[in-house]
OpenMM code with the backbone's topology and positions (N, CA, C; nanometers):
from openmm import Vec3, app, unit

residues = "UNK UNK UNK UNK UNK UNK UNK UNK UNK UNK UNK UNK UNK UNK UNK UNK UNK UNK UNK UNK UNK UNK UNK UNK UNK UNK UNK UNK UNK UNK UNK UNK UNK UNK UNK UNK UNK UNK UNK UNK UNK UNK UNK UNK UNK UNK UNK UNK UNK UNK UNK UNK UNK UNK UNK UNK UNK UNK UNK UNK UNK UNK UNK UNK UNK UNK UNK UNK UNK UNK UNK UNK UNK UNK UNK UNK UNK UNK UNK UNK UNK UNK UNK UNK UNK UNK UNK UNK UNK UNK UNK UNK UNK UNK UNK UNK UNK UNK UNK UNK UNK UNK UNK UNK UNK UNK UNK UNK UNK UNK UNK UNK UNK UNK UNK UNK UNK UNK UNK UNK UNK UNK UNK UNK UNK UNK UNK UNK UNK UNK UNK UNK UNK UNK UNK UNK UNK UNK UNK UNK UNK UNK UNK UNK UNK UNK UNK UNK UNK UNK UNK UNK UNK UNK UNK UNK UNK UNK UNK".split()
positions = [
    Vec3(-6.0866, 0.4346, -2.7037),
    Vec3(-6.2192, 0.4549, -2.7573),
    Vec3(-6.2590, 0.6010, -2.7397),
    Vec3(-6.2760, 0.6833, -2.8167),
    Vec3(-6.3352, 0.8249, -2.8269),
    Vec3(-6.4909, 0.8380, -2.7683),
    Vec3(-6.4751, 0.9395, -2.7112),
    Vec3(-6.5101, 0.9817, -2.5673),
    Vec3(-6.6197, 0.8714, -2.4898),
    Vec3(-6.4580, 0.7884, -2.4311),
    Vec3(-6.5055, 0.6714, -2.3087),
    Vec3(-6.3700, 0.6826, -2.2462),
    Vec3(-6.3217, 0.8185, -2.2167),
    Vec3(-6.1891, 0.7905, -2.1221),
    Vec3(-6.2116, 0.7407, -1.9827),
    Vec3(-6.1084, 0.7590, -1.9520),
    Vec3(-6.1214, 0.7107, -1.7651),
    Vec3(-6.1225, 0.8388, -1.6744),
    Vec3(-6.1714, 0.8613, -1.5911),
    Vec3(-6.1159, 0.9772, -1.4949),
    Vec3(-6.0498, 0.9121, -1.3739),
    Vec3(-6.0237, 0.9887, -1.2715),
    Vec3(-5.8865, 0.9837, -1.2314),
    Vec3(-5.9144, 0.8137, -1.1543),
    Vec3(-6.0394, 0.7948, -1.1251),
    Vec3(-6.0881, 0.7114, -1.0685),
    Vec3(-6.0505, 0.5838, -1.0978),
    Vec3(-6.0479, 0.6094, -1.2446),
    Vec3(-6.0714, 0.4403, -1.3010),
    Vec3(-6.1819, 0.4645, -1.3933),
    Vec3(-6.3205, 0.4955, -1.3243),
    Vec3(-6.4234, 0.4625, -1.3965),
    Vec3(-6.4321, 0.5741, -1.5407),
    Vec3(-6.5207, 0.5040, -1.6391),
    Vec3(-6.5433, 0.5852, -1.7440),
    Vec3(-6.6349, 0.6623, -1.7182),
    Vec3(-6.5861, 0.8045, -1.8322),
    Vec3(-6.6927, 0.9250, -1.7782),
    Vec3(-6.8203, 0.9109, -1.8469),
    Vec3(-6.8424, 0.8147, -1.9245),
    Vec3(-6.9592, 0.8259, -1.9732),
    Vec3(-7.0522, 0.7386, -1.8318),
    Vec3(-6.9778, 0.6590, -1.7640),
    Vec3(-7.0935, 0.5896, -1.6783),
    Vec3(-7.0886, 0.7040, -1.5293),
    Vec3(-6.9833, 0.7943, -1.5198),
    Vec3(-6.9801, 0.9216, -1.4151),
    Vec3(-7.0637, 0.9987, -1.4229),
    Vec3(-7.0682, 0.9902, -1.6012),
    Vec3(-7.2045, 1.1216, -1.6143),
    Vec3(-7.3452, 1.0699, -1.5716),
    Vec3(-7.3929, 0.9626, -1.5890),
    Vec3(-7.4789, 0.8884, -1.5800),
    Vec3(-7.4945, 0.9266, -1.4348),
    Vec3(-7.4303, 0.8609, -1.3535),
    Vec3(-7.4311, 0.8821, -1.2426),
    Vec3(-7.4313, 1.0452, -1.1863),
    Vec3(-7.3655, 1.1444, -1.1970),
    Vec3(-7.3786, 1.2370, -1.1838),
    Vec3(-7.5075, 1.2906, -1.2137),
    Vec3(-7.5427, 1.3124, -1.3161),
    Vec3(-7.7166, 1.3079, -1.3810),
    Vec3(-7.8275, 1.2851, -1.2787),
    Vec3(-7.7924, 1.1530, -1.2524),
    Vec3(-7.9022, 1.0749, -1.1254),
    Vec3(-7.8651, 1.1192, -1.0275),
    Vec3(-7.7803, 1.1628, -0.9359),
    Vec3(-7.7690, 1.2298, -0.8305),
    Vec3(-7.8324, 1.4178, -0.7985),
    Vec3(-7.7376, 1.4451, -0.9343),
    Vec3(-7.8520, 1.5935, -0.9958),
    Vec3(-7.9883, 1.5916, -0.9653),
    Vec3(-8.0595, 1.4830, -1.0566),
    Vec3(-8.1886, 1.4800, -1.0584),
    Vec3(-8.2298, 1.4521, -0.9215),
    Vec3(-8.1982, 1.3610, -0.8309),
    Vec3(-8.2606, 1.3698, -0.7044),
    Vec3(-8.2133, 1.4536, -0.6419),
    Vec3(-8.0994, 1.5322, -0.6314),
    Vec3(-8.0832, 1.6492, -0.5136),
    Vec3(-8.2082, 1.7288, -0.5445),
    Vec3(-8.2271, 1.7677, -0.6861),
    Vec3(-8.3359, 1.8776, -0.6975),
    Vec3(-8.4508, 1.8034, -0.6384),
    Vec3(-8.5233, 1.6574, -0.6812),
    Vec3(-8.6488, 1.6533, -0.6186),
    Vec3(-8.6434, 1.6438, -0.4828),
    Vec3(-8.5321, 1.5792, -0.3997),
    Vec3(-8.5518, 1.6235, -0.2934),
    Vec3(-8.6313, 1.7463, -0.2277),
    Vec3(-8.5281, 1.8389, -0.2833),
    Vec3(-8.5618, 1.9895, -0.2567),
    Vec3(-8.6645, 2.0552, -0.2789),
    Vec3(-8.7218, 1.9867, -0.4007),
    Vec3(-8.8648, 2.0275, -0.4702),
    Vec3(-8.9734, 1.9756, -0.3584),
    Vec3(-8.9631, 1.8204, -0.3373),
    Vec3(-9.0669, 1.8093, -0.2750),
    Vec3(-9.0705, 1.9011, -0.0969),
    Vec3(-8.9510, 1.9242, -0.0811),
    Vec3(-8.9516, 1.9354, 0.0599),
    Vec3(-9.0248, 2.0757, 0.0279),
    Vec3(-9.0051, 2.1552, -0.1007),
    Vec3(-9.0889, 2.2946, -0.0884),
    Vec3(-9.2380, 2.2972, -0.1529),
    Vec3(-9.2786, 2.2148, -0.2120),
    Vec3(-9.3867, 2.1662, -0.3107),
    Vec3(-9.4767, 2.1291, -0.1528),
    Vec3(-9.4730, 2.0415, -0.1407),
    Vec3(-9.5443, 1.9882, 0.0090),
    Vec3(-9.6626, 2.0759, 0.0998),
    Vec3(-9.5265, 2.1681, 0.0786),
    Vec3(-9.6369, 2.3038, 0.1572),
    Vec3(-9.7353, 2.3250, 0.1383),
    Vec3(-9.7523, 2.3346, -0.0554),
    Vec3(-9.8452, 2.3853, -0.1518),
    Vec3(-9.9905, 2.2348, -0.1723),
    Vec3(-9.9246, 2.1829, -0.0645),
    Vec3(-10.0102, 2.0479, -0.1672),
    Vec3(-9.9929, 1.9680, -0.2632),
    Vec3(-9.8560, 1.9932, -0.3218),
    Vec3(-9.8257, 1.9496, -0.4891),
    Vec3(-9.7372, 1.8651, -0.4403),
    Vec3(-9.7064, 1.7425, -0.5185),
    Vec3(-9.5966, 1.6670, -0.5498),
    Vec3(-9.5152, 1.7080, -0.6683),
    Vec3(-9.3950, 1.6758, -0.6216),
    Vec3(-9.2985, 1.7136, -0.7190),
    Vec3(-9.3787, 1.6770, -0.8623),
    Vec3(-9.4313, 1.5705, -0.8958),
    Vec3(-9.4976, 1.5014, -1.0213),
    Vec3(-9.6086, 1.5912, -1.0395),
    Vec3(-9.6899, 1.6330, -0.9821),
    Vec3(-9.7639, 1.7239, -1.0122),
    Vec3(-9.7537, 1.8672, -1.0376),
    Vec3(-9.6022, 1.8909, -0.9608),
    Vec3(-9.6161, 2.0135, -1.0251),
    Vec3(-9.5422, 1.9909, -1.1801),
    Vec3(-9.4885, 1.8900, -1.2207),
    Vec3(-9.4640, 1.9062, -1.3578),
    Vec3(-9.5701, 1.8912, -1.4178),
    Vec3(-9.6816, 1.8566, -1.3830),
    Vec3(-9.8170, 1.8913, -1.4633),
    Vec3(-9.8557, 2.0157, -1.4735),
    Vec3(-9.8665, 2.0434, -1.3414),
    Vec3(-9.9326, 2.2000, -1.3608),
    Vec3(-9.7771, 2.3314, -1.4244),
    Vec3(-9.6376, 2.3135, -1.4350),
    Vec3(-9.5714, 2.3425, -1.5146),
    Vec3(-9.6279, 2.4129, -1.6720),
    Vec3(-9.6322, 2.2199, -1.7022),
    Vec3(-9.6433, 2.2323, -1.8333),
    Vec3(-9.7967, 2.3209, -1.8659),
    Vec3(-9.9112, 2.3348, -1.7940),
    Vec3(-10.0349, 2.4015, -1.8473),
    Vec3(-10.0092, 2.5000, -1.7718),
    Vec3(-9.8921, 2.5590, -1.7053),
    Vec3(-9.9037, 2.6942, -1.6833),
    Vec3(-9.8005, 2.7822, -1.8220),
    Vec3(-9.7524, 2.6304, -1.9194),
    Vec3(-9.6963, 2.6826, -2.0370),
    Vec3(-9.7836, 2.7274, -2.1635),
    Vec3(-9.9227, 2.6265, -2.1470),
    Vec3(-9.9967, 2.6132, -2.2333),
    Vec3(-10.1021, 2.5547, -2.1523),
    Vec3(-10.1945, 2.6338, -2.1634),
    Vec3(-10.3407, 2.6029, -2.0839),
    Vec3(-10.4415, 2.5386, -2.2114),
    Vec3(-10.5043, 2.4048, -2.1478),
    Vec3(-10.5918, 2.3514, -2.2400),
    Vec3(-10.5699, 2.2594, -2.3228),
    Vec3(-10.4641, 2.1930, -2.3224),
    Vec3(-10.3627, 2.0759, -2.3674),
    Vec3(-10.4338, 1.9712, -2.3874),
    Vec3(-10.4202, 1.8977, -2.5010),
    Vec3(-10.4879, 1.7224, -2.4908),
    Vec3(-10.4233, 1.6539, -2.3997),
    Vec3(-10.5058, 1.6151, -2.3194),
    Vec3(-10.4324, 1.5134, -2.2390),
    Vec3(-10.3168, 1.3826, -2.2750),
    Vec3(-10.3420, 1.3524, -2.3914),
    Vec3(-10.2465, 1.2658, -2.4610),
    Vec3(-10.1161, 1.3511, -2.4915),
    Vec3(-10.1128, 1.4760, -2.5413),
    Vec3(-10.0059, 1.5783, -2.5277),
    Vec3(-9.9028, 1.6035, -2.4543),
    Vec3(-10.0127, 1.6036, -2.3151),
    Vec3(-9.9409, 1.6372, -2.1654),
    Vec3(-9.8698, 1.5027, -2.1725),
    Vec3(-9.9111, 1.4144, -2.1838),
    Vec3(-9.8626, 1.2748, -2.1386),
    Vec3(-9.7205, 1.2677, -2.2230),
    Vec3(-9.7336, 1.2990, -2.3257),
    Vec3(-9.6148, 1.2773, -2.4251),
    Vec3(-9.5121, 1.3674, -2.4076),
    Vec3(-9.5265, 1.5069, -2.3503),
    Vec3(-9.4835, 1.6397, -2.3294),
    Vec3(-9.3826, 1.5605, -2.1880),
    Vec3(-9.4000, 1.5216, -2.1162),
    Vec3(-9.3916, 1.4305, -1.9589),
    Vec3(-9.3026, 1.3255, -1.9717),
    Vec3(-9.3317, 1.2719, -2.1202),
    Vec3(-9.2788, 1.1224, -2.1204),
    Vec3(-9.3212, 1.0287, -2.0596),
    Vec3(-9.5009, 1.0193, -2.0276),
    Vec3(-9.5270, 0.9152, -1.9294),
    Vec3(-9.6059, 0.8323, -2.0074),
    Vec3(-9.7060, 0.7432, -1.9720),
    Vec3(-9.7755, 0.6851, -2.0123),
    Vec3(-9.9337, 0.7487, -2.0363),
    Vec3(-10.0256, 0.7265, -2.1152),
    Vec3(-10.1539, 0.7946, -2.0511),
    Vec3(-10.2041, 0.7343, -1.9553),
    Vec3(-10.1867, 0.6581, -1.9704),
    Vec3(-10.2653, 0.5602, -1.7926),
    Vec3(-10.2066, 0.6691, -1.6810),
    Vec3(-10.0660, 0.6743, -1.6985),
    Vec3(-9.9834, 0.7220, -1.5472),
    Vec3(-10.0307, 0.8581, -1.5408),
    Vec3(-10.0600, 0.9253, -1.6447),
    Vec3(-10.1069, 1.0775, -1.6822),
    Vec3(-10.2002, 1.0774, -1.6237),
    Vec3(-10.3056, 0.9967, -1.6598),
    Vec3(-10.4351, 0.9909, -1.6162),
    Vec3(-10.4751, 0.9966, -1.4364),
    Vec3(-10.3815, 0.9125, -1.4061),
    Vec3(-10.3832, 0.8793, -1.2412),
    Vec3(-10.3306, 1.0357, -1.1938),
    Vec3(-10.2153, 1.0807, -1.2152),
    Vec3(-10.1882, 1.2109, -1.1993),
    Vec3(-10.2921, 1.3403, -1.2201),
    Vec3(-10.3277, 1.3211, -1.3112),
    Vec3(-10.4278, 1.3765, -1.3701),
    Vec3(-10.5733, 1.4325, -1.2549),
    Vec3(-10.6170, 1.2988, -1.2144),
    Vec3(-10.7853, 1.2336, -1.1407),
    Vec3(-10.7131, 1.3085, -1.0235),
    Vec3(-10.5885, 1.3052, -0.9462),
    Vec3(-10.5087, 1.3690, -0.8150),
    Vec3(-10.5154, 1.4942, -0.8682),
    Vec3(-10.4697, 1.5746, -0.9121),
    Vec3(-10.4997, 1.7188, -0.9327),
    Vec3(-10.6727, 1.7371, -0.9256),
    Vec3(-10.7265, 1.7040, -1.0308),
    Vec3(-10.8949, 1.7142, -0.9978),
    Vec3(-10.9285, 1.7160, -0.9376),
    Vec3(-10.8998, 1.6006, -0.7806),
    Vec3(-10.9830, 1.5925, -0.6820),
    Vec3(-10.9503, 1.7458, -0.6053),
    Vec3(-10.7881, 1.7695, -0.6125),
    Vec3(-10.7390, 1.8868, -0.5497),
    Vec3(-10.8239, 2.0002, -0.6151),
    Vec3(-10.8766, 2.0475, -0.6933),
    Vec3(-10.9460, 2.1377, -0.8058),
    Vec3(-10.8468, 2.1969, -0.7917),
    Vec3(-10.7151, 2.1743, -0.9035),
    Vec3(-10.6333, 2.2515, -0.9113),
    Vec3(-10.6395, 2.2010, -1.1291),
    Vec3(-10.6828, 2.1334, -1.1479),
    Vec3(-10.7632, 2.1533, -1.2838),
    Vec3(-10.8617, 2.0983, -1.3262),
    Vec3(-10.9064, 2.1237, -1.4322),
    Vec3(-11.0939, 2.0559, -1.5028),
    Vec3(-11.0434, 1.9544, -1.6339),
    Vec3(-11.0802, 1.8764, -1.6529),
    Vec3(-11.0679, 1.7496, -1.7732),
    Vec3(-11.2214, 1.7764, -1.8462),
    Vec3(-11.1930, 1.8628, -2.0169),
    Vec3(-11.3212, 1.8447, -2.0786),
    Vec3(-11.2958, 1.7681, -2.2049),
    Vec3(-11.4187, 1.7666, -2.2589),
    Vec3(-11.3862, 1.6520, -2.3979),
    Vec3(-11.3769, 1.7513, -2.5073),
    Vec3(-11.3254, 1.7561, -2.5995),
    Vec3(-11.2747, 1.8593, -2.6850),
    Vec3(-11.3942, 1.8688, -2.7610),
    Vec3(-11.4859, 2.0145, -2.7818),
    Vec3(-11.6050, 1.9826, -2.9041),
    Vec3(-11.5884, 1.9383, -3.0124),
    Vec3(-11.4474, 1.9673, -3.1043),
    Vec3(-11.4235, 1.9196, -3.2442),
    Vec3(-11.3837, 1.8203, -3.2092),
    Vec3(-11.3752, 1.7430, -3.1181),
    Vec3(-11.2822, 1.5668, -3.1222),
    Vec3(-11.3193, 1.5245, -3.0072),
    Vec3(-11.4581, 1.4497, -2.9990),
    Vec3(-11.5015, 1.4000, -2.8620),
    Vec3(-11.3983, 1.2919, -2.8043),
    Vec3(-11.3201, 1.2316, -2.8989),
    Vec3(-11.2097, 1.1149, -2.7984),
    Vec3(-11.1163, 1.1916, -2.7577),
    Vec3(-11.0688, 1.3199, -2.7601),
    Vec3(-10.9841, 1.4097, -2.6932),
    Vec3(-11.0418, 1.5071, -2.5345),
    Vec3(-10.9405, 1.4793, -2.4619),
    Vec3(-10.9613, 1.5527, -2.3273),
    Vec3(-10.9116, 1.6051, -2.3455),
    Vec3(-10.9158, 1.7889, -2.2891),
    Vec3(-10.8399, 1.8842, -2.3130),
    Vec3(-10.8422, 1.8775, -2.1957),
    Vec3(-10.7282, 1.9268, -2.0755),
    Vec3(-10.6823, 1.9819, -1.9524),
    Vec3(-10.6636, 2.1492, -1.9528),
    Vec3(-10.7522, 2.1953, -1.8516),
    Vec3(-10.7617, 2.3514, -1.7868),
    Vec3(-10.7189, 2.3791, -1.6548),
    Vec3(-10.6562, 2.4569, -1.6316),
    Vec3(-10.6184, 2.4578, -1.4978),
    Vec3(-10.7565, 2.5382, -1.4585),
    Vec3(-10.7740, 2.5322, -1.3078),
    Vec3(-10.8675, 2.5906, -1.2443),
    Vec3(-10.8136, 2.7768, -1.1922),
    Vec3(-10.8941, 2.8222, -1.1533),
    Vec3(-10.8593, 2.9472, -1.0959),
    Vec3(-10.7147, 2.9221, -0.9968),
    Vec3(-10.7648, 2.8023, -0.8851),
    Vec3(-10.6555, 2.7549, -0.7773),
    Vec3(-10.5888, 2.7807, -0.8805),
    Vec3(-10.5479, 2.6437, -0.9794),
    Vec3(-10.4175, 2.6000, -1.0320),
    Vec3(-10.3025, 2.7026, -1.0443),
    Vec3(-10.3822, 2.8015, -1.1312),
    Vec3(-10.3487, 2.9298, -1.2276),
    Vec3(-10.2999, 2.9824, -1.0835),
    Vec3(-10.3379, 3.0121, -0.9326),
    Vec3(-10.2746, 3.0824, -0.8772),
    Vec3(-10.1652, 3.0327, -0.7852),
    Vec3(-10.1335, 2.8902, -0.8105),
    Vec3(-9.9997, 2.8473, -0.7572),
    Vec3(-9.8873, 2.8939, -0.8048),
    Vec3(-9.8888, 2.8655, -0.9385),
    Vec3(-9.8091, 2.9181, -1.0013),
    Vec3(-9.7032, 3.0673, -0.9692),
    Vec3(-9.7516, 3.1362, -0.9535),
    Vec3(-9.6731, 3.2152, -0.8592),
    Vec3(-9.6069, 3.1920, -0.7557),
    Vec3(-9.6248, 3.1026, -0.6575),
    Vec3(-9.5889, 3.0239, -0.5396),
    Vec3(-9.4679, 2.9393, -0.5942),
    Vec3(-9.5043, 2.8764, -0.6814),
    Vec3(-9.4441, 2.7384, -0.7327),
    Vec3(-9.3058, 2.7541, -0.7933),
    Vec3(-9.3353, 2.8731, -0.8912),
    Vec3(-9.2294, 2.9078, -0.9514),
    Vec3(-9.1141, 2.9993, -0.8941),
    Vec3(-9.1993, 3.0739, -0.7816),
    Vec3(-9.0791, 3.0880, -0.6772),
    Vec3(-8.9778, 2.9933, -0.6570),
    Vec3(-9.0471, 2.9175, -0.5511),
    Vec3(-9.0007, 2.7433, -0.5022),
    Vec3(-8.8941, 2.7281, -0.5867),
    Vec3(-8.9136, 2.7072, -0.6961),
    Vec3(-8.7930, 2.6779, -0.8515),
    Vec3(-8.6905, 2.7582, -0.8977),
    Vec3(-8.7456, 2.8917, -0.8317),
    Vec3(-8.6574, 3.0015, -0.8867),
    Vec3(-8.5468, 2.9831, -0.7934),
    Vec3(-8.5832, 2.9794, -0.6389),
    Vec3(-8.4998, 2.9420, -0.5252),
    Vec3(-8.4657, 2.8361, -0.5104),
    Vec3(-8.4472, 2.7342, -0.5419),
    Vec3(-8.4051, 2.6089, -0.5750),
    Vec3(-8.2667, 2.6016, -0.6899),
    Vec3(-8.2878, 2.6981, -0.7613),
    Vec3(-8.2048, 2.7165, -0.8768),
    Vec3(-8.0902, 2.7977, -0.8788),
    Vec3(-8.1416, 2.9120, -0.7366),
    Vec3(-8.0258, 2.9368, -0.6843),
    Vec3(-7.9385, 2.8772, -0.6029),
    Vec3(-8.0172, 2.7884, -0.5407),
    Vec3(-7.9309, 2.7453, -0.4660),
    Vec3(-7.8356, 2.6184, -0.5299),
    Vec3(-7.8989, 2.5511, -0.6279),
    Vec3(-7.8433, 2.4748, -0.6787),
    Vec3(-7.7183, 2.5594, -0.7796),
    Vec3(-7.7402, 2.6398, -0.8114),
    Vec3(-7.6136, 2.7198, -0.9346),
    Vec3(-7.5015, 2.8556, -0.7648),
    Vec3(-7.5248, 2.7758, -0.6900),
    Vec3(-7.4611, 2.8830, -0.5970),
    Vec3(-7.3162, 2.8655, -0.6457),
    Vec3(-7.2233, 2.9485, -0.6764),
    Vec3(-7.1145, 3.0324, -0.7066),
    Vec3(-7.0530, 2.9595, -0.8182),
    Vec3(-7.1900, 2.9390, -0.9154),
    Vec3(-7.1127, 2.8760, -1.0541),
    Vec3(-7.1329, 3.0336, -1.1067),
    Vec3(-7.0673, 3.0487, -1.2317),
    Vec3(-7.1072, 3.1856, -1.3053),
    Vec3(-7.1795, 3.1994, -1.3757),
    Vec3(-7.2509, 3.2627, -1.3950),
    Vec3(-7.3378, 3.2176, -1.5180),
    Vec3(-7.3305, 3.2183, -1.6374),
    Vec3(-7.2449, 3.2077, -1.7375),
    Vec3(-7.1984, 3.1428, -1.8739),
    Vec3(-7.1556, 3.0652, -1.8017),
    Vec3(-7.1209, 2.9711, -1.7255),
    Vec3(-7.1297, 2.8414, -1.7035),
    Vec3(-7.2638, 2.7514, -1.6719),
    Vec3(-7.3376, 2.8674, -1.6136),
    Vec3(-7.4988, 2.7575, -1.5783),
    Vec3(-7.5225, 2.7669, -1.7543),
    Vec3(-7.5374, 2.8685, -1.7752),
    Vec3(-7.5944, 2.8573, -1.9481),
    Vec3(-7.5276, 2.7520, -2.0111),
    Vec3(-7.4003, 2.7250, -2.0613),
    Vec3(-7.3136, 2.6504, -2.0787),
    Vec3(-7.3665, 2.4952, -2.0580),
    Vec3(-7.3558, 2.4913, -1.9218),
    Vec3(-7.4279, 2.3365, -1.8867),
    Vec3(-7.5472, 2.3343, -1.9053),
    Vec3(-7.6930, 2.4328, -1.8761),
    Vec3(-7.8325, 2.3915, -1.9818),
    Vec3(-7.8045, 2.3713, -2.1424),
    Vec3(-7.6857, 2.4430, -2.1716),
    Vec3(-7.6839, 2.3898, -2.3498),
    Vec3(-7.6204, 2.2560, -2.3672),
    Vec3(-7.5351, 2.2102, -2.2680),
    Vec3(-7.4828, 2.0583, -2.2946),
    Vec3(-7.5761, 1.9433, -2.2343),
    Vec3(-7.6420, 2.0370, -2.0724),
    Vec3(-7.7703, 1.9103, -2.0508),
    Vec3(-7.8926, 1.8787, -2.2061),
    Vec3(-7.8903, 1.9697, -2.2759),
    Vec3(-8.0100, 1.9792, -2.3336),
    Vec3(-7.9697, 1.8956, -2.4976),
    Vec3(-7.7726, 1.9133, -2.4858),
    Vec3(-7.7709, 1.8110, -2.6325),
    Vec3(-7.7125, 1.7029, -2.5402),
    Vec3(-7.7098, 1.6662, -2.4603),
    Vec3(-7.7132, 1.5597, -2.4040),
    Vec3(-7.8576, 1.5014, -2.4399),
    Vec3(-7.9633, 1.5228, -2.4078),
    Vec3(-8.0868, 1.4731, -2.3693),
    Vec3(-8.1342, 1.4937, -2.5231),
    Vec3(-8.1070, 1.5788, -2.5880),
    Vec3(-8.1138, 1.5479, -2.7485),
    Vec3(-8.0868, 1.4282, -2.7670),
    Vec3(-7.9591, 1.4339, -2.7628),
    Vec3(-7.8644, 1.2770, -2.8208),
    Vec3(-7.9727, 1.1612, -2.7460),
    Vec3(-7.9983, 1.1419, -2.6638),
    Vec3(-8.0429, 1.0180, -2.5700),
    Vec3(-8.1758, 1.0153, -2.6044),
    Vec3(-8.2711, 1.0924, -2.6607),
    Vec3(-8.4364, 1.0728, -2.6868),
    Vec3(-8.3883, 1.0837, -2.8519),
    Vec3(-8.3241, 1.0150, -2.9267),
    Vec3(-8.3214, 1.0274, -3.0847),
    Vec3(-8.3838, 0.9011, -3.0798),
    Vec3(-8.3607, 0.7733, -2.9892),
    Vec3(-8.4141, 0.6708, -3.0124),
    Vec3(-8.5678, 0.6756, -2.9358),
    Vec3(-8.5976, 0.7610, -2.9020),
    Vec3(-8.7420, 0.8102, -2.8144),
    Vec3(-8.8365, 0.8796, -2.9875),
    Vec3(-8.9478, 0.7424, -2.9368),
    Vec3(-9.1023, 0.7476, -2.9871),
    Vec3(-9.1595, 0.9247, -2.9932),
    Vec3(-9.1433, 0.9637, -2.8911),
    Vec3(-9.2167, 1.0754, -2.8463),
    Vec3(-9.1686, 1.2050, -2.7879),
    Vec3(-9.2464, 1.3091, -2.7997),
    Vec3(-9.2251, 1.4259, -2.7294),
    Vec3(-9.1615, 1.4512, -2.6051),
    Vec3(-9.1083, 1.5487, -2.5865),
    Vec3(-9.0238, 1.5628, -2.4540),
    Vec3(-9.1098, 1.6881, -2.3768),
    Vec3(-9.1061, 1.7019, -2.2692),
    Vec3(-9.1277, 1.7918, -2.1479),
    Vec3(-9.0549, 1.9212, -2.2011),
    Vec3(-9.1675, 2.0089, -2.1958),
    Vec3(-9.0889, 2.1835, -2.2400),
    Vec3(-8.9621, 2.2480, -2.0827),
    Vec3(-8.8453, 2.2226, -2.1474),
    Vec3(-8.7755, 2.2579, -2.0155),
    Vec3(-8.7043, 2.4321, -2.0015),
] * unit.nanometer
topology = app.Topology()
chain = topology.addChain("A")
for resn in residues:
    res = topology.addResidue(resn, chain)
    for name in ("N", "CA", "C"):
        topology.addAtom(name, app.Element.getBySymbol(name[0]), res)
């Protein structure tokens, strides 16, 4: 069957990658939260404040779709940053059923902090790959995750 070989293991690499993937993804949040923490942020929150340090003023239904979450789950995330005043929820003047999200002064100045955190995280995670190989693998993670959200409703997270 074209590309479902075996590796040396036995198992197929399509269920290795899978697995590999999920191990990826939690080494980093590990790491994230253990440096996020400091700041007050959860790993989940800082992919909020991420994305409006990409674009400040976002519909909240946006963010949610941008995330891949639900608006309910957005929302709960959402009310946790607020209480932190690390952003403001207003109703949009041209479209009162729209919330737009602002980061606050705080928010806006984590970001510097935060994106450290990530920058150093990224080294440490790409330690003595080369880099046309990290590039390499963000262009195959990214048609990977193409291929896999074709059957996805909605927007993806700006990565």
């Amino acid at each position: 069957m074209a590309g479902r070989r075996k590796d040396g293991c036995g198992a197929r690499t399509d269920e290795a990658l899978h697995d590999l993937a999920r191990r990826a993804f939690r080494s980093f949040q590990r790491q994230l939260e253990r440096e996020t923490v400091a700041h007050g942020v959860s790993p989940g929150q800082w992919r909020f404040l991420r994305q409006l340090w990409h674009g400040n003023g976002i519909c909240q239904r946006q963010l949610a779709g941008r995330l891949a979450l639900s608006e309910a789950t957005a929302a709960v995330t959402l009310r946790e940053l607020e209480k932190k005043g690390l952003i403001d929820r207003r109703r949009n003047a041209g479209n009162r059923r729209e919330v737009l999200v602002f980061l606050t002064p705080r928010g806006r100045a984590l970001e510097s902090a935060l994106l450290s955190v990530t920058r150093d995280i990224h080294i440490l995670a790409t330690d003595g790959i080369a880099g046309a190989e990290v590039t390499a693998l963000e262009r195959l993670l990214r048609r990977v995750i193409a291929n896999l959200d074709r059957r996805e409703p909605h927007g993806r997270e700006i990565i």
